[in-house]
Phi, psi and omega in degrees: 000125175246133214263138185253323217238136140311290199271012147249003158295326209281337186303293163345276252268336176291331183305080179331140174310309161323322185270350183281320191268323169311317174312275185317321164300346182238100188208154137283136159222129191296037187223334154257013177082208161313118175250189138250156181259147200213148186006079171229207184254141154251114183232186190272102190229166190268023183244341187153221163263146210231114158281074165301122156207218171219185198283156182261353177294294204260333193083347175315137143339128178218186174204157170165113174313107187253135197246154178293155177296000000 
């Protein structure tokens, strides 16, 4: 994971480990369904923290949004 944003890591970092791995384990991709996300970025978004990667199947691009409480 290359961390882009401080402030959605410090968000990240609030996320208990068990639920960092259900997240990243649950992603969509449109070419396989439910994935993991792989190399991907974190940035800061205003709905919440933002995951860019790719697919762990396929390698397509994917995202996923955490969204803030």
């Amino acid at each position: 994971m290359a961390i882009v944003d401080l402030k959605a890591a410090q968000k990240w970092n609030k996320i208990p480990k068990d639920i960092q791995e259900k997240l990243i384990d649950n992603v969509f991709c449109g070419k396989c369904g439910v994935t993991t996300i792989v190399d991907y970025s974190m940035l800061d978004d205003q709905l919440g923290i933002l995951l860019q990667g790719k697919c762990k199947k396929c390698g397509e691009a994917v995202a996923r949004l955490i969204e803030d409480n």
